[in-house]
Each structure stands twice: as C-alpha cells, then as structure tokens.
matplotlib code that plots the C-alpha trace (Angstrom):
import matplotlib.pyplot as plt

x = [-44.0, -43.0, -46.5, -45.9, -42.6, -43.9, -47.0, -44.5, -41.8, -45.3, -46.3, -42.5, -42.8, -46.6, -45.2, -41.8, -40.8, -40.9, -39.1, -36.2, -35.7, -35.7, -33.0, -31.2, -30.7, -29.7, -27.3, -25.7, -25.8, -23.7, -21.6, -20.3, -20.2, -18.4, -15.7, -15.1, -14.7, -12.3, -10.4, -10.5, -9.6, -6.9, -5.3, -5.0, -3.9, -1.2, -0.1, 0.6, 2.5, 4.1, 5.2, 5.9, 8.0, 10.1, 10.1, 9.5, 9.4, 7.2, 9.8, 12.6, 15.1, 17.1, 19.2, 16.8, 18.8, 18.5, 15.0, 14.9, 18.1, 19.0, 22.7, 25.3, 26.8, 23.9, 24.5, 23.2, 25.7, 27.1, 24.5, 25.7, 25.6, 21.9, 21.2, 22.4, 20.4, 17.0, 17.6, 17.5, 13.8, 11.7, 8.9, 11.8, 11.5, 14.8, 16.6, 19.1, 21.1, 20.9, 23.3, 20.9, 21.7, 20.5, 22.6, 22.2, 22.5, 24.4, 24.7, 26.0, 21.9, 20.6, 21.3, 18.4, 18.0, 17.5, 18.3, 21.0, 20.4, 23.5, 22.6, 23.9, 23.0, 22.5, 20.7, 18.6, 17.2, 16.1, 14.3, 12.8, 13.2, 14.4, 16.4, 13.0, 12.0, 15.2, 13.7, 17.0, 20.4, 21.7, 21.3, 24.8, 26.5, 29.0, 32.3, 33.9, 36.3, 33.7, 31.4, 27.6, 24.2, 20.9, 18.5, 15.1, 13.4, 11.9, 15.4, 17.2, 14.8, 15.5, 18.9, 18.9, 21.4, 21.0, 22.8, 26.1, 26.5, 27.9, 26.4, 28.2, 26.1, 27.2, 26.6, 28.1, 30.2, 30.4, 32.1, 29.6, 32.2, 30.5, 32.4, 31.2, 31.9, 31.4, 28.9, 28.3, 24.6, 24.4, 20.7, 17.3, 14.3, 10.7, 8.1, 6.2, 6.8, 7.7, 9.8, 12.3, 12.9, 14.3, 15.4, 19.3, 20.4, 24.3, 26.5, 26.7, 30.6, 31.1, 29.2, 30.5, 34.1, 33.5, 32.0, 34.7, 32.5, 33.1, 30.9, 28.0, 24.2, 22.0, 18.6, 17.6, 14.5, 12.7, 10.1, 8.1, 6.5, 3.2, 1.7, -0.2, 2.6, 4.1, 3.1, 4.0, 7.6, 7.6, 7.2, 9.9, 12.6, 11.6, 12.4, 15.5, 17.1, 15.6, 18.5, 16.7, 13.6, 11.7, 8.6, 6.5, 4.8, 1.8, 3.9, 6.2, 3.1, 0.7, -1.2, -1.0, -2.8, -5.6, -5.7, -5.9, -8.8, -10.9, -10.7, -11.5, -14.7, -16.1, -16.4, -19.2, -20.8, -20.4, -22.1, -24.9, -25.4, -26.0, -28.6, -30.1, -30.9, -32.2, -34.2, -36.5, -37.0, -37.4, -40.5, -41.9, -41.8, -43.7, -46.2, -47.5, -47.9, -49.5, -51.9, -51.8, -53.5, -55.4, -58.7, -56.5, -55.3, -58.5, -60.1, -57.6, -58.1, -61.9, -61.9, -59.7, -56.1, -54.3, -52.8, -49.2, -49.5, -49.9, -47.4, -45.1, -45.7, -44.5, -41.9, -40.8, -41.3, -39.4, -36.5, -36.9, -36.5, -33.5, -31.7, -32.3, -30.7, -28.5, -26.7, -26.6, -24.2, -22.7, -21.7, -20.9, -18.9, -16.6, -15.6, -15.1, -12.6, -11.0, -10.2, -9.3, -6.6, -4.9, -4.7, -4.6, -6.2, -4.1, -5.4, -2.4, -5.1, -6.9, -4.1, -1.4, 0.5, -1.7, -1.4, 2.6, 3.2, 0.5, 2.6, 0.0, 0.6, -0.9, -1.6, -4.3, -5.0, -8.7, -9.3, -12.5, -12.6, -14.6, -16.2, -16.7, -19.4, -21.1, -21.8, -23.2, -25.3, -27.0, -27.1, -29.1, -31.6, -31.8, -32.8, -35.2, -36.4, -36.7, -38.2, -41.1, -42.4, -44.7, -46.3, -46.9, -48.8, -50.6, -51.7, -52.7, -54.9, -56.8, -60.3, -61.7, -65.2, -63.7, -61.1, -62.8, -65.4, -62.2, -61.7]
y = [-11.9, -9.9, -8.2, -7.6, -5.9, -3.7, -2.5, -1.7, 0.3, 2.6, 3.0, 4.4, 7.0, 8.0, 10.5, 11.7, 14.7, 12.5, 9.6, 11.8, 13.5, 9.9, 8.8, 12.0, 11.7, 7.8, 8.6, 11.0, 9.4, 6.5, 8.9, 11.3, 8.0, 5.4, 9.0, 9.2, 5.6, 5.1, 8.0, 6.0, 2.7, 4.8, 6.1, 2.9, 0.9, 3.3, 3.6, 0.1, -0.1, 3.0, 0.9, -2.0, -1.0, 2.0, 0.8, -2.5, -4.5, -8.2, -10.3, -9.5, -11.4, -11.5, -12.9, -14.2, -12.0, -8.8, -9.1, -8.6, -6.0, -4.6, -4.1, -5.0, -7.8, -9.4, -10.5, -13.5, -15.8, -15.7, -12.9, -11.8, -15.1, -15.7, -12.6, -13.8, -17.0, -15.5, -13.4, -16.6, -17.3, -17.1, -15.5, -12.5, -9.6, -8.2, -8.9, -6.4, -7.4, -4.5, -3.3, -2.1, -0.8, 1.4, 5.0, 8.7, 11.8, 14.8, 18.2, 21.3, 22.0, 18.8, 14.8, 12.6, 8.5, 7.4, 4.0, 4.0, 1.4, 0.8, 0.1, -1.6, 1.3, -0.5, -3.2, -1.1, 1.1, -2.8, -3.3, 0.1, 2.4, 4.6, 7.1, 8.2, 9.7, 12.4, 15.8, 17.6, 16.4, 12.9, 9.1, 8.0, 9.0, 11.8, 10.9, 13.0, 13.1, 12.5, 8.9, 10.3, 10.2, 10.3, 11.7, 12.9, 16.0, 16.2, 14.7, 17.6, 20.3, 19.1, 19.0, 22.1, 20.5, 20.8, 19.4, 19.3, 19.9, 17.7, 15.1, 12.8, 9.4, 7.3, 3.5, 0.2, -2.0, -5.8, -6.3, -3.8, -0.9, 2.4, 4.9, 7.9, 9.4, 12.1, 12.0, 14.3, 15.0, 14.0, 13.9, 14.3, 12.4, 12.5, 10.0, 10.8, 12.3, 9.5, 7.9, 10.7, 11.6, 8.2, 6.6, 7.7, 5.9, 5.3, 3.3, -0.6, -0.6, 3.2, 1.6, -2.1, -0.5, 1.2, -1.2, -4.2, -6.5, -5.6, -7.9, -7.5, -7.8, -7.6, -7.4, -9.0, -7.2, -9.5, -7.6, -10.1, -10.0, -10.8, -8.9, -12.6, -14.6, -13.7, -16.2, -19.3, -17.6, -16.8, -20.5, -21.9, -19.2, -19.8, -23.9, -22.9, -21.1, -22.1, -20.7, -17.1, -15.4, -15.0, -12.3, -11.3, -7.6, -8.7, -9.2, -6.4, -4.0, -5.3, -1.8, -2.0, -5.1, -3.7, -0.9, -2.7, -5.0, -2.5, -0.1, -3.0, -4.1, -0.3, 0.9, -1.2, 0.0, 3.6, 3.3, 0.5, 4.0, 5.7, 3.9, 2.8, 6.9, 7.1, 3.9, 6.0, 8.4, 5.2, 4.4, 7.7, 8.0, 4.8, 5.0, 8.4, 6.3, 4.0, 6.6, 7.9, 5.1, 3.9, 3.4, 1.7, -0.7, -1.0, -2.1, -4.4, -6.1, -6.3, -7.9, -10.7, -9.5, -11.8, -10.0, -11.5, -10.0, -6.9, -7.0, -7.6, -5.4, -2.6, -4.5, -4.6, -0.9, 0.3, -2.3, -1.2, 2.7, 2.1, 0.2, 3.1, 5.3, 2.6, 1.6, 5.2, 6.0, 3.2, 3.8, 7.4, 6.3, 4.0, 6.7, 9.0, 6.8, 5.6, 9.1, 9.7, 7.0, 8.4, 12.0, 11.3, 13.8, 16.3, 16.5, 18.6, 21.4, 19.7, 18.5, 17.5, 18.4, 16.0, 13.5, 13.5, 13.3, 10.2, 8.5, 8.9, 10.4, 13.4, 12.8, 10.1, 7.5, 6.6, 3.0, 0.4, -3.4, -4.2, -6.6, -3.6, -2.1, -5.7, -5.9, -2.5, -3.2, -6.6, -3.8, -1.4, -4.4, -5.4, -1.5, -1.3, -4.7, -3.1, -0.1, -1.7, -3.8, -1.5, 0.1, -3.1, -4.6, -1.1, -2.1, -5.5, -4.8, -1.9, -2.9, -3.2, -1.8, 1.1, 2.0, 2.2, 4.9, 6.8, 10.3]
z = [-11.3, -14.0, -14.4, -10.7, -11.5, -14.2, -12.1, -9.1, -11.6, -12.8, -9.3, -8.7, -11.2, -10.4, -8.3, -10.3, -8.5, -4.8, -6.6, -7.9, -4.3, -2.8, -5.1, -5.2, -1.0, -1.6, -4.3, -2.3, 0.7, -0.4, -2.9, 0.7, 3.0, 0.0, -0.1, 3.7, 3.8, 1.0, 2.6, 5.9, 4.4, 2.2, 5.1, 7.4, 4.3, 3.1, 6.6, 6.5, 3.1, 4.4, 7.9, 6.3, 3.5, 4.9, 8.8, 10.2, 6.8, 6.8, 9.1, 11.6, 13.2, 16.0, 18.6, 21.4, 23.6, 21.6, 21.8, 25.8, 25.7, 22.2, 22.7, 19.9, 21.9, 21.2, 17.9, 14.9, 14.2, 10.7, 10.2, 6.4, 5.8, 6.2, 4.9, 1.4, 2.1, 2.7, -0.1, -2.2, -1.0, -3.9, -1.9, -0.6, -2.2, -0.5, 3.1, 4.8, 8.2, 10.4, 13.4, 16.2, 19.7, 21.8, 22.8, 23.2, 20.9, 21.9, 20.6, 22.5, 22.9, 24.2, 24.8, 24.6, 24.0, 20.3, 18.5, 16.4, 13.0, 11.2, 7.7, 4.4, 1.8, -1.3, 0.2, 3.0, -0.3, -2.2, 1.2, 3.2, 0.4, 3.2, 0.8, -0.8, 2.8, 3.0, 2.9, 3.1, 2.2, 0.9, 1.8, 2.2, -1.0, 1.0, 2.4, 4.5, 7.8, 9.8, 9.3, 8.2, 9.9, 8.4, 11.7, 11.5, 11.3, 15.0, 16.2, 14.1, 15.8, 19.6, 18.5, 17.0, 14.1, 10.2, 7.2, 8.0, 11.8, 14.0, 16.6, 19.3, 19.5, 22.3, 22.2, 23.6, 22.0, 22.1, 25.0, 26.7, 27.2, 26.5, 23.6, 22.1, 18.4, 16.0, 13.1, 10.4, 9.6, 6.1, 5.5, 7.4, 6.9, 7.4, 7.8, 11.7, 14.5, 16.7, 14.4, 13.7, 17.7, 18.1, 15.1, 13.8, 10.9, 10.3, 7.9, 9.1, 8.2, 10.1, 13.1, 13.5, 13.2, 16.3, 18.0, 17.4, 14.8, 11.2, 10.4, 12.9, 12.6, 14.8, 13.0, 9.7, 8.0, 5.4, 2.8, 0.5, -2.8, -1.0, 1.9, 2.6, 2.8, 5.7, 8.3, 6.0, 5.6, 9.1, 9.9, 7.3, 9.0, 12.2, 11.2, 9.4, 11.8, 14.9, 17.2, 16.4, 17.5, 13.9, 14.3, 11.3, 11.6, 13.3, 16.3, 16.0, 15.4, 17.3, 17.2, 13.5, 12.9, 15.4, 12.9, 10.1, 11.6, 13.2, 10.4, 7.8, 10.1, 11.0, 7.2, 6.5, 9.4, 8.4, 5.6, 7.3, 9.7, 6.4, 4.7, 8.0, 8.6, 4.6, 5.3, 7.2, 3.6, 1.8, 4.7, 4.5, 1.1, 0.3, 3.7, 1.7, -1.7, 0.1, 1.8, -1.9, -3.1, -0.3, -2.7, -5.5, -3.3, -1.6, -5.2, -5.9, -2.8, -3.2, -7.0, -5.5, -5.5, -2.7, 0.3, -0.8, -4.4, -2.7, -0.3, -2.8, -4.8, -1.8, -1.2, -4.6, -5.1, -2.4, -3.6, -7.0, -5.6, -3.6, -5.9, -8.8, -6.0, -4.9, -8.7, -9.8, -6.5, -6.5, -9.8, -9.3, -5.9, -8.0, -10.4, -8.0, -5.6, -9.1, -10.1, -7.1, -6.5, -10.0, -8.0, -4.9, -1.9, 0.0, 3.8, 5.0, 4.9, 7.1, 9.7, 7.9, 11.0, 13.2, 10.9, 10.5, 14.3, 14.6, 11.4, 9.0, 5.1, 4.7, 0.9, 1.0, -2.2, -1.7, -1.6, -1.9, -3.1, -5.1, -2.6, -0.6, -3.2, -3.3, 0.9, 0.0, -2.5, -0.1, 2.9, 0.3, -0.6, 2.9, 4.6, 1.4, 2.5, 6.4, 5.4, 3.1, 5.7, 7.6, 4.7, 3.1, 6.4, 6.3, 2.8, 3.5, 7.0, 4.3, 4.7, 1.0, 1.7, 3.3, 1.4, -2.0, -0.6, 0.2, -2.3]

ax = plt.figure().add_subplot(projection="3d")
ax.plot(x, y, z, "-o")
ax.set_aspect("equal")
plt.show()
C-alpha cells in the first residue's frame, strides 16, 4: 500500500501546472463557500442570542389566562415572590417579573396598538440587557413630573415623537376599566423593525400604580447560564408551579427554532453543492491523466499489475489531490472565520436596512464548529471518491495489447 501511495503522489505532480489549478479552484471553492456559510450560520445564531437575551429570554410564565387575553387582571399569584425563588435556581442566570397588557399609543399625529411591558430596571438590565439597545436618550435613570417611556425607533417615527415629547398610552386596569396617562419619552431603542412599532417599555412601579396592583406581574422571563438547559428547567417550573402556563423559547418562537434548524441543516448542503460542481474538475482532470498515460497503464497491466492495484491507485490520486486542495482551504477557511469573529463583518452596506426591519444585526460575527470543518472534510473524500470512479473503470477495461502500441 504504501508503494501504491507514493506512485499515486508522483503521478499527481507529473503534470504540476494542472495539479496546482485543480487545487487552486478547490481551495477556493471551500475558502468563498466555508465564508458565506459562517456568515449564514453567524447571522441565524446571533439572531438568536440577540432574541433570546434582549427579548423573549429562555422561559416565560404566565397566568393561564394571560396567555389567551394579555390583560393586567390577569395576573401570577404572589408573582415577586417566585421571582426571587427562580432566581435561586442554580441553573438561572437572572429572572424579572414583568407587567404586560395590551393598549394604544397616542400622540397629536397618530394612535396605533402597541404592548406596553412594565419593567423592574435593575433587574430587567441582569436579564434582557435591554439598556444596551437605547440609541438615543436614557434607560430609566430620569425622573421627572411625568412617569418615563422607553419606545422604539419605528414607534417614535409613526409617532412623530423624540426625546422628551409626550405620549398618552391607554391601557386597562385590573378590574378591566379602561384609563389613559401621560408618559415622557425618556429613551428610544433599536433592535428591528417589528419589535419597536409595538413594543413600549415603562417602569413596573409607574405602571402597576395606575393600574391598582403595586405589586403586579404578569410575565416572568427566565435567562439561563446554558442555552441547552432549557427544557429540563422548563419541566422542574412547570412541576413547581403547576397553577401556571411555563413555555420555554421553542414555543414562544416557534419560527425561531425553524430558523435555527433549517439554517443548521442547509450549510452543509451549500458547501456539498460546492464540491459536488468541483467534483466534475477533479473527473476531468484525472480522465486526461488517465488518457495521459494510456500506454503506462497499459504496460503495467500487461507485466501482471492486478486491475484492483490499479484502480486504486486513481482512486487514491484523485483522493490524494482533493485532500491537498481540501486541507490547505480548510485551513485557510478556519483562519479566516477566526479573524473574522475577532472583527466582526459590517453588512449594513449591503442591506443593513433590510436586515434591521426583518430583526437581524447588521454587524455579523462569522461562525463554524469545528465539527462543521470535519463533515467537510468526509464530504471532500467522499466527491473525490465519486469523481475517481469513472476514470478508474476507464483504466481498468484498457486493453494491454492496445494500449502499449499507443504514442
């Protein structure tokens, strides 16, 4: 075998200049497809972090009622309460209670439907990181005569209202008696398009004073230290507090987890496209050796070399070739994606705009596993493997007698 190996290496570099173009397309074949990928994969993953950690967090619950009609009468029991015992989980990163309800936002330009969140500063910023999304203004460190709001950037277009102006959110209260108040715009956020028409974010003391419950919640958002551990945690809540509808971001983001699934699943086929197309190089390029050496082969077959030596031996070759191409882009992809993730890749060039009002960042860290270069490196061995099969049965049906008269 090893003699085998060494004569197949030779036969590589019989014809340099063809060898190096060969390698040259597969190096950069899997060097532009391992890039679009990891900007694919980079983009679905930090759109998750991005959901997960400054939206919908890992876990929410609620009052089974709030779930159909997400009204503040609809309320968990004692909800401060079991904020501060979820927060004792050692698998809970941080926990907020919430005040949720639905209600309009007026300004003397427009009124349109949003959801108003009432949160607990200190401990909303441990869990969303929300405050690190403000564009313009503050996150709830102003007081003033009128309570603050923190609305987002599409939201403060429609309602043609900045820092500072004034907006009347209208909302129910527990007994389900509409009232109406002032807020101040204190800050304004972005983080997508659809997110900041809807969402308006208000001080949990500010809102449960107006709507008769000082010590409402309505929604508890769980993150964890582990993105994996969120259905065994969403099974010991749901036992612990089995009076309330526990759902873990799977099932609040259904769309999300088709994201995450189809976008994990495609990549490898994106680059398996790839090599499948410089597969057909690779069988060009060793059906002309082959022709090359049609009177070589033709004398080794007629001083007794076996059929399955020689077949082999092509199959070997061409494995030989694509894995020269395939390690040196490999290689070349990994450093690429890893100096990339350092730096990051600005697509707001590219639609940035288009991006933001679908959710997605426009400044993209590049990602790949590592088991993500290894199911690349089988599918290069396994196209090689394709591609040598015809010219090695064109080598093996050679006629010997013929062959050797060949010039």
């Amino acid at each position: 075998m090893k003699t085998l190996i060494k004569i197949a290496w030779r036969n590589i570099w019989r014809n340099t200049s063809r060898s190096v173009i060969l390698i040259l397309a597969i190096v950069l074949g899997l060097l532009g497809g391992n890039f679009i990928v990891s900007i694919y994969l980079g983009l679905i993953k930090q759109n998750f972090r991005d959901t997960i950690e400054r939206q919908i967090s890992h876990i929410q619950i609620h009052n089974p009622d709030f779930v159909k009609d997400n009204e503040a009468q609809y309320r968990i029991a004692d909800g401060l309460r079991i904020v501060d015992e979820i927060n004792q989980h050692s698998g809970v990163k941080s926990a907020a209670g919430r005040t949720v309800t639905q209600g309009m936002a007026a300004s003397p330009h427009l009124s349109t439907g949003i959801r108003v969140v009432g949160v607990h500063p200190d401990r909303e910023i441990q869990t969303t990181g929300f405050d690190q999304q403000i564009e313009e203004g503050t996150y709830f460190k102003e007081e003033g005569r009128l309570p603050s709001a923190v609305i987002g950037k599409e939201l403060a277009g429609k309602l043609r209202g900045g820092i500072g102006s004034r907006i009347v959110l209208t909302f129910m209260d527990i007994d389900g008696e509409m009232i109406s108040a002032s807020f101040r715009v204190e800050g304004i956020y972005t983080i997508g398009k659809a997110f900041e028409e809807r969402m308006v974010f208000v001080h949990a003391k500010d809102i449960n004073k107006l709507i008769g419950d000082e010590n409402a919640v309505t929604e508890i958002a769980v993150l964890l230290h582990h993105d994996d551990a969120y259905e065994k945690i969403a099974d010991e809540l749901e036992y612990t507090y089995a009076g309330l509808t526990v759902r873990s971001w799977d099932q609040l983001a259904p769309d999300l987890r088709f994201q995450l699934e189809v976008g994990e699943q495609s990549v490898i086929w994106i680059i398996a496209i790839i090599l499948f197309g410089v597969a057909f190089g690779i069988l060009n390029s060793i059906l002309m050796s082959i022709f090359e050496r049609t009177r070589e082969l033709g004398m080794l077959l007629s001083i007794g070399m076996k059929k399955a030596r020689v077949f082999s031996m092509v199959i070997i070759e061409t494995v030989m070739l694509s894995l020269t191409g395939g390690i040196i882009g490999l290689v070349l992809s990994f450093g690429l994606v890893r100096f990339l993730q350092q730096r990051g890749v600005d697509l707001s060039a590219i639609g940035g705009e288009n991006l933001r009002e679908v959710g997605f960042p426009h400044f993209v860290y590049p990602e790949l596993t590592l088991g993500f270069y290894f199911q690349v490196a089988i599918l290069i061995v396994f196209f090689a493997i394709i591609a040598s099969i015809y010219p090695a049965v064109k080598a093996i049906r050679l006629v010997p007698a013929e062959a050797v008269r060949q010039e």
